[in-house]
PLY file of the C-alpha trace (Angstrom):
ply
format ascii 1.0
element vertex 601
property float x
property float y
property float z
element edge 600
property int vertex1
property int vertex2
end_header
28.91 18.57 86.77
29.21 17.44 83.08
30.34 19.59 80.32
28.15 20.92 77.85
29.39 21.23 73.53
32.85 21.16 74.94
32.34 24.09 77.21
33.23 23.99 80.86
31.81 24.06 83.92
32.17 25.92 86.55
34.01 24.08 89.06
32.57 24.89 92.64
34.27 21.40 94.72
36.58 24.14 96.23
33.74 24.54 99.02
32.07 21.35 99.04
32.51 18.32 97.10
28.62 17.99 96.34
25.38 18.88 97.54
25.01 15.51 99.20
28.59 15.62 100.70
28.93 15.45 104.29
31.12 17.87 104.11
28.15 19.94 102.76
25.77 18.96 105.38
28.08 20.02 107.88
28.72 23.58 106.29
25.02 23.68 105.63
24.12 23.51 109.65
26.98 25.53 110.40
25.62 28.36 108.52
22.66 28.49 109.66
23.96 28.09 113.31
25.71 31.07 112.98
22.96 33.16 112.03
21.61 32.12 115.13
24.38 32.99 117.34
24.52 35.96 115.82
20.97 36.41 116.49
22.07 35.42 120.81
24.50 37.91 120.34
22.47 40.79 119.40
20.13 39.94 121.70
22.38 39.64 124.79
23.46 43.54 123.59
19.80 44.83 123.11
20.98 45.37 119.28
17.69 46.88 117.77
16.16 50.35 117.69
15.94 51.87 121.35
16.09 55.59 122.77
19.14 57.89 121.96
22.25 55.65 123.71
25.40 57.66 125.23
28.68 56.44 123.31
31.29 55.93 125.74
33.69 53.12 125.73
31.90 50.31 126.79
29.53 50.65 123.65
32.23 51.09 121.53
33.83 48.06 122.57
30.24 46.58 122.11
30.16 48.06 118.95
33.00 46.87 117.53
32.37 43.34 119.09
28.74 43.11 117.03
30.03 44.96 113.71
33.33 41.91 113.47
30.95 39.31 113.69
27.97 40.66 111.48
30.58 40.75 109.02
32.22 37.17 109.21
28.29 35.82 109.64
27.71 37.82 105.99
30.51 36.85 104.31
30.38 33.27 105.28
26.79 33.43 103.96
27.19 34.55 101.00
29.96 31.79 99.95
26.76 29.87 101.11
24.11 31.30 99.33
26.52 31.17 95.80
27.49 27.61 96.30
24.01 26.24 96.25
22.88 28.86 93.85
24.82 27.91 91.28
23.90 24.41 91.49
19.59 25.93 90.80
21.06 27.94 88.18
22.88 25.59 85.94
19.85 23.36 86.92
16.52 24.58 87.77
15.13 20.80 87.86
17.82 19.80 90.78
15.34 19.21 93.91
17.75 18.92 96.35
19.48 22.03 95.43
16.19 23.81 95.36
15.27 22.68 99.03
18.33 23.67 100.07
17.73 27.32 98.63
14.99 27.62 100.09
15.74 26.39 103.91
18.53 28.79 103.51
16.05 31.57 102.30
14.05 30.68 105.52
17.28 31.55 107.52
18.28 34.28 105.64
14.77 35.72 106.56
16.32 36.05 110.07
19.63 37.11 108.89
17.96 40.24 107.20
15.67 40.70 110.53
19.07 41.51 112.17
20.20 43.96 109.62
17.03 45.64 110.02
17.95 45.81 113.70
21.69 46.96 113.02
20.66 49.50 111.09
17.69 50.91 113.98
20.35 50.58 116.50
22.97 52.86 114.11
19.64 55.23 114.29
19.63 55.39 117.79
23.61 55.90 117.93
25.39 59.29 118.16
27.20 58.02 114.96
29.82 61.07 114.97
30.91 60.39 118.44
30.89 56.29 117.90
33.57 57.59 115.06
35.57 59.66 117.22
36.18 56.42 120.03
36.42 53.70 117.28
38.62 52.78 115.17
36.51 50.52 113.36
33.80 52.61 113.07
36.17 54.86 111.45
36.47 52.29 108.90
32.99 51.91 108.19
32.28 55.61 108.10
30.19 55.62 105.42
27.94 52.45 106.02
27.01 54.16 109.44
25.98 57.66 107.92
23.78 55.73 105.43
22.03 53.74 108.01
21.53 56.54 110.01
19.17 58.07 107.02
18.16 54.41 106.57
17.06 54.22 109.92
14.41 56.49 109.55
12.97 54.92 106.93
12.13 52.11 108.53
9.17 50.68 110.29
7.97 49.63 113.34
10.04 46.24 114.84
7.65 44.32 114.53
6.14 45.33 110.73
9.85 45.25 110.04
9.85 41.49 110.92
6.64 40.41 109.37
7.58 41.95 106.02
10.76 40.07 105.82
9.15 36.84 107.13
6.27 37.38 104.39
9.11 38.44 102.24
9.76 34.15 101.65
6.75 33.49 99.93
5.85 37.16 98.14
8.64 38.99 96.69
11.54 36.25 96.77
9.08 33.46 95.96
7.69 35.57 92.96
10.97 35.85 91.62
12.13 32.41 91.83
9.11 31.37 89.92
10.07 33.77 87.30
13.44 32.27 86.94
12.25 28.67 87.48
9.62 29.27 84.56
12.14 31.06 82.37
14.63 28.56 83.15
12.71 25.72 82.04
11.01 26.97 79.50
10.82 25.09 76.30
10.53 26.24 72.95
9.03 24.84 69.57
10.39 25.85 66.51
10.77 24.36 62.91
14.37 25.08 61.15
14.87 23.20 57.43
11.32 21.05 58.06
12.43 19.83 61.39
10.42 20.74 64.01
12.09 20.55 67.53
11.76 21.68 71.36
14.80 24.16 72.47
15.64 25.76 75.53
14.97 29.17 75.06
18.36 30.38 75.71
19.49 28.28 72.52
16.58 30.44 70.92
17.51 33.30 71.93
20.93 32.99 70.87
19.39 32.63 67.18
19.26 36.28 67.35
22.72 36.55 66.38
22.40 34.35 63.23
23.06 35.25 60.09
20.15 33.64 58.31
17.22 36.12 58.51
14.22 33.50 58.17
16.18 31.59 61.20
16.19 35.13 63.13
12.34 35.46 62.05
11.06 31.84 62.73
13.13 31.92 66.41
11.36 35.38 67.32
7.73 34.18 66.79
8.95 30.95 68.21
9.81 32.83 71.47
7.19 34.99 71.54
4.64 32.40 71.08
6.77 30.70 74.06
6.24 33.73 76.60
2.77 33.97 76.15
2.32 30.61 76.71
3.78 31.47 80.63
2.55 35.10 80.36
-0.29 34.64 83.18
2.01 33.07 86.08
4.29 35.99 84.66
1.78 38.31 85.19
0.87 37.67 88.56
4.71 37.56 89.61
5.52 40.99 88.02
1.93 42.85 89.66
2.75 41.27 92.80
6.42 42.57 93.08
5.72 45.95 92.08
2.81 45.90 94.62
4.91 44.50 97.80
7.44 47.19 96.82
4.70 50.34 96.58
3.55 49.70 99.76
6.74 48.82 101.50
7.70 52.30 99.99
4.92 54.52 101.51
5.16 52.58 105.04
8.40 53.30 105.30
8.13 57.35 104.24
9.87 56.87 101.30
7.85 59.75 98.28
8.22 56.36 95.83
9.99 53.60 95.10
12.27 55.40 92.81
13.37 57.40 95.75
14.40 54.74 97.42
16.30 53.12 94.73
17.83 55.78 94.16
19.44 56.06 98.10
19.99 52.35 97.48
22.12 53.05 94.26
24.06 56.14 96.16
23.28 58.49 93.74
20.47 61.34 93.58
17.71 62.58 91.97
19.70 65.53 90.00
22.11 62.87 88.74
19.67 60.75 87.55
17.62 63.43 85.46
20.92 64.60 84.37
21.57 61.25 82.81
18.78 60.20 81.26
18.13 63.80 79.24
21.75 63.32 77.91
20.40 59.67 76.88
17.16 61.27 75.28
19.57 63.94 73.16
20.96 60.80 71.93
18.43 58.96 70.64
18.40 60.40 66.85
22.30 58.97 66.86
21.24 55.93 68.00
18.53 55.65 65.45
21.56 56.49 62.81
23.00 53.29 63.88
19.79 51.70 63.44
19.40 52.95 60.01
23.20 51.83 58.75
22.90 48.61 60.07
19.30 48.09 57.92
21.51 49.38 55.01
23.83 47.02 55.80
21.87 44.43 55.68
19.72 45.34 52.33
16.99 46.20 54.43
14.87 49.32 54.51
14.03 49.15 58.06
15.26 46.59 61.10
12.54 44.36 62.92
13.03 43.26 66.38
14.44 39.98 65.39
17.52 42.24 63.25
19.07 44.19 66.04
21.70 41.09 66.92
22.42 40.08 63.15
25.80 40.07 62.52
26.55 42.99 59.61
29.66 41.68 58.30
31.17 38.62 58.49
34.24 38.24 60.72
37.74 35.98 59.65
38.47 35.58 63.29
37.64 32.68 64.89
36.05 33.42 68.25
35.50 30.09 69.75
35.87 30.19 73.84
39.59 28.78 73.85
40.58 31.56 71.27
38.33 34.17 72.90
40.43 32.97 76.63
43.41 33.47 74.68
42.36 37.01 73.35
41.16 38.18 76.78
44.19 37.51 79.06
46.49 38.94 76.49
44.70 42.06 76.00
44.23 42.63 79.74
47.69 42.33 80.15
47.75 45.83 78.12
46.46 47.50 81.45
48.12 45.29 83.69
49.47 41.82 84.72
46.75 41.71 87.98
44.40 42.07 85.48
45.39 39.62 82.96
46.51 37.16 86.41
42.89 37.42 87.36
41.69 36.30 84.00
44.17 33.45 83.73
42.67 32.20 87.47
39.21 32.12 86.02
40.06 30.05 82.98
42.42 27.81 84.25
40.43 27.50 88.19
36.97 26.53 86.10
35.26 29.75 87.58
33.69 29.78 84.61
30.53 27.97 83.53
30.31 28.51 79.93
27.44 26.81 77.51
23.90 26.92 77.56
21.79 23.37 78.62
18.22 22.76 79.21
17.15 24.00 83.04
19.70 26.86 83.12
19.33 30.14 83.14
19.71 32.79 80.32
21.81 35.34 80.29
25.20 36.17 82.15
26.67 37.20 85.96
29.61 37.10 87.96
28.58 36.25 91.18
31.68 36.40 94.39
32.35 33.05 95.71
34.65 33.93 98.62
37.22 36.77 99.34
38.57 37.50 96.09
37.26 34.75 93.77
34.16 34.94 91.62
31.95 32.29 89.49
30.89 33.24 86.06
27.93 32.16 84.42
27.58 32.85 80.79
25.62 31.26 77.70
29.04 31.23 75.20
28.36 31.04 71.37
31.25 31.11 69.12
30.86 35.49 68.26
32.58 38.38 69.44
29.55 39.12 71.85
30.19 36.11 73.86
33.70 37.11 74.13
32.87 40.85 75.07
30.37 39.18 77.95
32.99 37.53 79.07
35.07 40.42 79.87
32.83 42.44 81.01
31.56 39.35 83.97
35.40 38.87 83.89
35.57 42.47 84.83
33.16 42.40 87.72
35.36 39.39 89.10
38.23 42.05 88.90
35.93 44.47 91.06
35.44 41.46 93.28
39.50 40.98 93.89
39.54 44.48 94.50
37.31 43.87 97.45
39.51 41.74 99.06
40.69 43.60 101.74
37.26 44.64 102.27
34.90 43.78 104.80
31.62 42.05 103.67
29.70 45.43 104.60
32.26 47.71 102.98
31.91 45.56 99.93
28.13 46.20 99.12
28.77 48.19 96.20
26.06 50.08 94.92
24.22 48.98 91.30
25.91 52.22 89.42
29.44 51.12 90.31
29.07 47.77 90.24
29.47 48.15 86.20
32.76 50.55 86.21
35.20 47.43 86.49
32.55 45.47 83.57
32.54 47.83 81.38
35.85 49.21 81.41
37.13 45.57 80.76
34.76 45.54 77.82
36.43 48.44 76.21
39.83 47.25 76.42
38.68 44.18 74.56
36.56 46.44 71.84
39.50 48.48 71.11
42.02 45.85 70.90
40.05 43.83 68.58
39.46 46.71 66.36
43.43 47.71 66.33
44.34 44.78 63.91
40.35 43.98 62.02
40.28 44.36 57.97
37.34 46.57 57.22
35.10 43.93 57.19
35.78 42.45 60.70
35.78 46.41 62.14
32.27 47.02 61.13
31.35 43.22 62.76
32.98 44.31 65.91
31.42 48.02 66.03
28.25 46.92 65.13
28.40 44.92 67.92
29.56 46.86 70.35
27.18 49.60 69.39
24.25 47.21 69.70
25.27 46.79 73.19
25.59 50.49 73.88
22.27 51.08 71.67
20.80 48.61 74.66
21.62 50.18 77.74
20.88 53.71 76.74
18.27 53.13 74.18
16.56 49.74 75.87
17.02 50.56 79.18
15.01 54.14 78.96
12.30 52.00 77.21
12.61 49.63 80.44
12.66 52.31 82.92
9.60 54.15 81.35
7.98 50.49 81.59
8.25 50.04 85.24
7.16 53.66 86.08
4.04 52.61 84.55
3.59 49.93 86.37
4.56 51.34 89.57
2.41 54.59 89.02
-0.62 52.12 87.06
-0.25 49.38 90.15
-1.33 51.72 92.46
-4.60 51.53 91.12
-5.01 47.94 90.01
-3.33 44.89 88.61
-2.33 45.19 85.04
-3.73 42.74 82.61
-1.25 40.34 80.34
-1.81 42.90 77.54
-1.83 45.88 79.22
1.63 45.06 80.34
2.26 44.06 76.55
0.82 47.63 75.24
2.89 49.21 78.06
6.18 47.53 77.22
5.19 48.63 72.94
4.82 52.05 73.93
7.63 52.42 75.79
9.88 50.97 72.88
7.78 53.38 70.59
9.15 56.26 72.30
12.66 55.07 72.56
13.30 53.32 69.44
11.43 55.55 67.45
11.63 55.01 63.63
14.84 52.89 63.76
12.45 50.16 64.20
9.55 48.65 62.21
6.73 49.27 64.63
4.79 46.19 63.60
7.70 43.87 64.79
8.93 44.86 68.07
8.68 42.79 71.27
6.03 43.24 73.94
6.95 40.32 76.10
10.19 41.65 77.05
9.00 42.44 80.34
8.58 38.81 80.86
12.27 37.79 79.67
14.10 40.23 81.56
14.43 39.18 85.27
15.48 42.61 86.30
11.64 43.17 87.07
11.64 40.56 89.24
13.00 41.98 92.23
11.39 43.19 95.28
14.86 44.03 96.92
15.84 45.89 93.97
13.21 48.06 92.30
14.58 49.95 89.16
17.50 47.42 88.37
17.35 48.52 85.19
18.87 52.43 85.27
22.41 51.45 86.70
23.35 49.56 83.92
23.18 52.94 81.67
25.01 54.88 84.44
27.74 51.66 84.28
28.13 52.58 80.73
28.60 55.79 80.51
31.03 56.37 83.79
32.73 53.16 82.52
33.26 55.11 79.17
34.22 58.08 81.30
36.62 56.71 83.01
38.23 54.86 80.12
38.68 58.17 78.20
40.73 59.50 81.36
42.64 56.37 81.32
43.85 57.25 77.58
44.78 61.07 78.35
47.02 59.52 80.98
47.68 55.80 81.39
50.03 55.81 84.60
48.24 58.29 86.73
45.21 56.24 85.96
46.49 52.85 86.92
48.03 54.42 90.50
43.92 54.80 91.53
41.43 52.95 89.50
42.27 49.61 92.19
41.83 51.77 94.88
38.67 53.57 93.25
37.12 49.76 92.89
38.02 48.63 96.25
36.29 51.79 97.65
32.84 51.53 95.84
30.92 50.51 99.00
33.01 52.68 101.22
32.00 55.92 99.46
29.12 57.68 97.41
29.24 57.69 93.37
29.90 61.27 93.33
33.02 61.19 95.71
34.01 58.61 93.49
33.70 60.16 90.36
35.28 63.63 91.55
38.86 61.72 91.97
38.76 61.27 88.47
37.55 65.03 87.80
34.01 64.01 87.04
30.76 65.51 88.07
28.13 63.12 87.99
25.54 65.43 87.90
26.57 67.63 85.17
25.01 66.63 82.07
28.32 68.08 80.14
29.57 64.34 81.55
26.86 62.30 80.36
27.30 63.85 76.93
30.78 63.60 77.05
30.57 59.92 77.32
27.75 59.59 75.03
30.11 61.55 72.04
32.62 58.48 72.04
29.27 56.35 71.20
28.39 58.59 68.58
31.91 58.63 67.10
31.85 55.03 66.57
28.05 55.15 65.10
29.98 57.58 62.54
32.83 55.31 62.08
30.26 52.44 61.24
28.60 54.77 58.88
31.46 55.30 56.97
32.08 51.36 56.27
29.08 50.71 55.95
28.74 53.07 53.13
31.99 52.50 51.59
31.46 48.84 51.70
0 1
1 2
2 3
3 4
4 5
5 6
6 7
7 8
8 9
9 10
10 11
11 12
12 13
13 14
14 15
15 16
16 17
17 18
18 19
19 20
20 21
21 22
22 23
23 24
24 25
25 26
26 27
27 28
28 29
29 30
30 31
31 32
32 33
33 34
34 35
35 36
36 37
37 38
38 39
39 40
40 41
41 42
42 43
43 44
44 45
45 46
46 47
47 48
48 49
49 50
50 51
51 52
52 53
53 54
54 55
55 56
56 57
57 58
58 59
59 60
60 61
61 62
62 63
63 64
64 65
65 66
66 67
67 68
68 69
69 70
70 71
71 72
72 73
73 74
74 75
75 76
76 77
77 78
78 79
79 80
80 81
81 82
82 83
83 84
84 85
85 86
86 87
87 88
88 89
89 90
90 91
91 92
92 93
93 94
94 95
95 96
96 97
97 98
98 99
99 100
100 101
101 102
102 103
103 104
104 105
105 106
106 107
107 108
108 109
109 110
110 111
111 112
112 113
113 114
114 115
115 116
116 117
117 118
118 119
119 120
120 121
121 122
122 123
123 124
124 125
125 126
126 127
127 128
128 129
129 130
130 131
131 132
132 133
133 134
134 135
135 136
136 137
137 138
138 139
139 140
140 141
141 142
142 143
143 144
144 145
145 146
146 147
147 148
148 149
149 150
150 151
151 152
152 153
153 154
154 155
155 156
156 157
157 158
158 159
159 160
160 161
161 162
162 163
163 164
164 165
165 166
166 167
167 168
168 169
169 170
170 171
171 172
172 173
173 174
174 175
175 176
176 177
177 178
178 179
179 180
180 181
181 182
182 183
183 184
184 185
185 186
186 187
187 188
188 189
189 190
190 191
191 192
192 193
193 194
194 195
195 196
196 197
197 198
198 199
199 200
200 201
201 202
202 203
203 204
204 205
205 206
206 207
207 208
208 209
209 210
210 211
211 212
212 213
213 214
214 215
215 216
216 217
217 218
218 219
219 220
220 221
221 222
222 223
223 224
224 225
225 226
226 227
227 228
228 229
229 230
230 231
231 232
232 233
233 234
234 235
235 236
236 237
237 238
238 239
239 240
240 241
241 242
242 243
243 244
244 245
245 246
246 247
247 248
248 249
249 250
250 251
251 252
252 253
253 254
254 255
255 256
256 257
257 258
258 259
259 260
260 261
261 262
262 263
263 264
264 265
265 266
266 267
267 268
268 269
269 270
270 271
271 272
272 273
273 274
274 275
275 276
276 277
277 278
278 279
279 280
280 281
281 282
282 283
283 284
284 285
285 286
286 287
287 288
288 289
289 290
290 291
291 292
292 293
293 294
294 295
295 296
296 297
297 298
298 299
299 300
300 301
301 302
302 303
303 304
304 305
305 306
306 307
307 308
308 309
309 310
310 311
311 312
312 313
313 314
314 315
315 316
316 317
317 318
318 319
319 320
320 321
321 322
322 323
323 324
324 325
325 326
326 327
327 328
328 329
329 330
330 331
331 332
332 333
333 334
334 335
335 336
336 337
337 338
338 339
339 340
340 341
341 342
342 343
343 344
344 345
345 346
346 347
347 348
348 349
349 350
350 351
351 352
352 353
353 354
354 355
355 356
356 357
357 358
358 359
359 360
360 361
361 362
362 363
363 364
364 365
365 366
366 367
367 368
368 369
369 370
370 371
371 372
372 373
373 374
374 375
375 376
376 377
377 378
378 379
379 380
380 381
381 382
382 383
383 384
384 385
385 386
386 387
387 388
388 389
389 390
390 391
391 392
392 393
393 394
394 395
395 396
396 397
397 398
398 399
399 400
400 401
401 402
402 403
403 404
404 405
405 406
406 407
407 408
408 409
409 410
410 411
411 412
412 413
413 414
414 415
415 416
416 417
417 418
418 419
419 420
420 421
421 422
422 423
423 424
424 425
425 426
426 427
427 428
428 429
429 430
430 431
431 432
432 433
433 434
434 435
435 436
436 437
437 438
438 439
439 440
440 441
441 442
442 443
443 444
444 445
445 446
446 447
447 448
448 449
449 450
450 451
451 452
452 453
453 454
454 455
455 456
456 457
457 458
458 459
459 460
460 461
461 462
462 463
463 464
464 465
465 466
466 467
467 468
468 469
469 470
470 471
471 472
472 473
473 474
474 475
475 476
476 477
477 478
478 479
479 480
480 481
481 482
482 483
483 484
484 485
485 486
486 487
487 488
488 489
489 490
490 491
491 492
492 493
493 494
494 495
495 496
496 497
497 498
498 499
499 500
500 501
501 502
502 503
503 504
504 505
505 506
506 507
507 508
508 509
509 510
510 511
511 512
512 513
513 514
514 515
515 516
516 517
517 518
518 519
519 520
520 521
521 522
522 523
523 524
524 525
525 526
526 527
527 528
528 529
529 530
530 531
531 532
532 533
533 534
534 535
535 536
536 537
537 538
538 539
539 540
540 541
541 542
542 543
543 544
544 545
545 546
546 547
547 548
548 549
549 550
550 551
551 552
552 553
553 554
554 555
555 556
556 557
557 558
558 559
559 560
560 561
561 562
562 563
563 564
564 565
565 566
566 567
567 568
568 569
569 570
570 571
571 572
572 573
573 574
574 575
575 576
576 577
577 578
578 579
579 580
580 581
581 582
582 583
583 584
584 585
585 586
586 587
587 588
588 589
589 590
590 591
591 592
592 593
593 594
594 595
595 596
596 597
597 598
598 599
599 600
């Protein structure tokens, strides 16, 4: 791969030297060969739902004979499934990579066949006696009481199979054409009389410019862009939400926000208790709204204001100095952390600058045991350098995993954010500790723009999809319903911080958290990753060493436990809102903080 404006790459040559290596090839069949063994060996020990089995010995030894290869089949699969997907990422418009996703897909259709029939045979398992004769079983305690429940939420064999066969060319193959439009998509805007065709994650980057016609022309710009696909969009987005109502009810689940919600280990009481304490909020927020207008001379913010920078910063935040900043500063928790950091900069996991045909946005995908690649869209601002610690911190959550097996390491959405976002604060405060005035209310304006987002943005999104899930019952939803939908919804959340005439109702086109079939509700973890990320940094500062002796073991045990265990090691109740709030006062604090400077300034 060629670098980009200087950036790097990510380098992934540490599996395969290319996608037309024989090496690759030769990986490539092995994979899926294995999946097919695996398949042999399920068969040859009737591995599927069947009536209630006695555990003695000789299933145990079965047991633990199915459950050690399942897990080397997964994990080699998904150093598989990364490889090539970075390749379609950083390059929609690569065929071959794109052929090879999907003949992968095709196998992984059989791969997710036999997790369906794992999980029915777990059913049909006395799971607390399999515990007491295995030791390994033991070990995956907690993936065999959740299957258990699982297990009865699932259909008949043979539905089972012909949803995940359809699977291929409904939900999966709606979402890759939403990321293969998005990816692709062009955008034409005139800047200074020049009129020009930009990727739109260059365009969307304008949002962070400090020129306000730039920030206004690059909005309509977009806009104009996402209508332009908003039909294909339409048809993905009805047809996901579809596929996963009716999966839902077939498989006994009350909606699909019950099931997300077993999926994300966490329950219904948490959840309420959550987003109230985000609702109380929302007149702070709007404070922070309402200084950064003032800030910026302006009575109220349009949509195309919430990224402008407030202040202009002295420091220099290209990507070397922003590497530079980031190990350091991690080093202040600990050398592992500021070792991991160093790997990921110096190892090219990194792929840093945004090019026609990839994709927008940022992720930390795991590579193989212990080592991550990063994708980010790097501009030269402290919110590129916060994104990369907080994908730097999921890497760290990867590490973690190590040890793990690949299913003890299926951590759910909620904590999949606690190593991200705790990164993100170390990096906050430590680039607040030594910032003039000036460069404080740059950085806190930032950072509160991000927090604004996930607890603001993301009740506006999850309002959004429970009208669509409750309207798709009924009927497909037009282009501008879902536009009136997605208005509303920011209404209600954004309130009067905004200008109401300039918001943006094709935001349920950009984001590709919609676009999951898998994952319904992607949206509501990333606000319960805040907040128990915030937690758990304020318990870190009331006592530093007792914090460090668990928070690796608390990450490596994210898929081996549920969110409240979790959270009570650390003397939190996830379902109290008095936590919630707790977190939600440090946000507020700094909304006051940015008050104050931006007054006094």
């Amino acid at each position: 791969m060629t670098t980009t404006q200087k950036l790097p790459n990510w380098d992934m040559t540490v599996i395969y030297p290319g996608l037309q290596a024989p090496e690759f090839e030769q990986g490539f069949a092995a994979g899926i060969r294995e999946i097919d063994e695996l398949a042999a060996l399920f068969d040859q020990y009737q591995v599927a739902e069947r009536p209630a089995l006695v555990v003695d010995d000789a299933l145990a030894q079965v047991f633990e004979a199915v459950l050690a290869r399942y897990n080397e089949v997964l994990e080699r699969s998904e150093t598989l499934f990364t490889y090539i997907n970075c390749f379609v990422d950083t390059n929609s418009e690569d065929t071959l990579a794109q052929a090879k996703l999907s003949e992968l897909m095709n196998a992984y259709v059989r791969l997710s066949q036999l997790g369906t029939r794992f999980t029915a045979w777990i059913g049909s398992l006395d799971v607390e006696a399999l515990l007491a004769k295995s030791e390994q079983a033991r070990q995956h305690a907690h993936l065999l009481r959740r299957a258990q429940i699982q297990a009865r939420h699932l259909m008949s064999p043979a539905e089972e199979m012909l949803a995940s066969e359809l699977n291929v060319s409904s939900g999966l193959a709606w979402s890759r054409l939403h990321g293969n439009l998005t990816s692709q998509l062009k955008v034409t805007l005139e800047l200074e009389g020049e009129t020009k065709e930009y990727p739109m994650s260059t365009v969307r980057n304008m949002s962070y410019s400090p020129d306000r016609e730039v920030r206004r022309r690059a909005h309509e710009a977009e806009l104009a862009a996402w209508k332009s696909v908003s039909v294909p969009l339409a048809a993905s987005l009805n047809s996901i939400k579809n596929e996963t109502n009716v999966l839902a009810d077939k498989r006994g689940w009350s909606s699909a926000l019950e099931a997300t919600l077993f999926l994300n280990s966490i329950d219904q009481q948490t959840l309420d208790a959550m987003l109230e304490a985000a609702r109380e909020s929302f007149p702070d927020m709007r404070r922070y709204l309402k200084a950064k207008a003032r800030a910026l001379g302006l009575e109220k913010l349009s949509w195309y204001d919430l990224n402008a920078p407030i202040s202009k910063s002295e420091k220099n935040w290209s990507y070397e100095a922003a590497s530079r900043f980031i190990v350091e500063q991690f080093g202040s928790f600990s050398e592992r952390l500021a070792d991991l950091a160093r790997s990921a900069f110096n190892e090219n996991w990194i792929d840093a600058g945004p090019r026609p045909g990839k994709v927008d946005g940022a992720y930390c995908a795991g590579l193989r045991r212990g080592e991550s690649r990063i994708l980010a869209n790097y501009s030269p601002s402290y919110e590129s350098m916060s994104t990369l610690a907080h994908e730097l911190g999921h890497a760290y959550h990867n590490l973690n995993m190590r040890e793990r097996t690949a299913l003890q390491s299926g951590s759910p959405m909620t904590l999949a954010e606690t190593a991200s976002i705790f990164c993100e604060t170390i990096i906050r405060n430590a680039a607040l500790k030594d910032a003039n005035k000036q460069e404080q209310m740059a950085i806190l304006s930032s950072s509160l723009q991000s927090s604004f987002m996930v607890v603001v943005d993301i009740t506006s999104r999850f309002l959004f999809e429970q009208g669509v899930f409750e309207k798709r019952k009924q009927r497909e939803l037009s282009v501008d319903e879902l536009n009136n939908l997605m208005l509303d919804s920011q209404r209600q959340t954004y309130g009067d911080g905004l200008d109401e005439a300039v918001l943006h109702p094709y935001m349920w086109a950009v984001k590709g958290h919609y676009y999951s079939s898998d994952f319904p509700y992607y949206n509501y973890p990333y606000m319960f990753g805040l907040l128990f990320g915030l937690g758990l940094y304020a318990r870190y500062q009331q006592d530093p060493e007792a914090f460090k002796q668990g928070y690796d073991e608390l990450l490596s045990s994210t898929g081996i436990a549920n969110a409240t265990e979790l959270a009570a090691r650390f003397g939190i109740d996830i379902r109290s809102k008095d936590f919630w709030r707790s977190s939600l006062a440090i946000v507020r604090q700094d909304i006051e903080r940015l008050e104050e400077l931006v007054d006094t300034l």
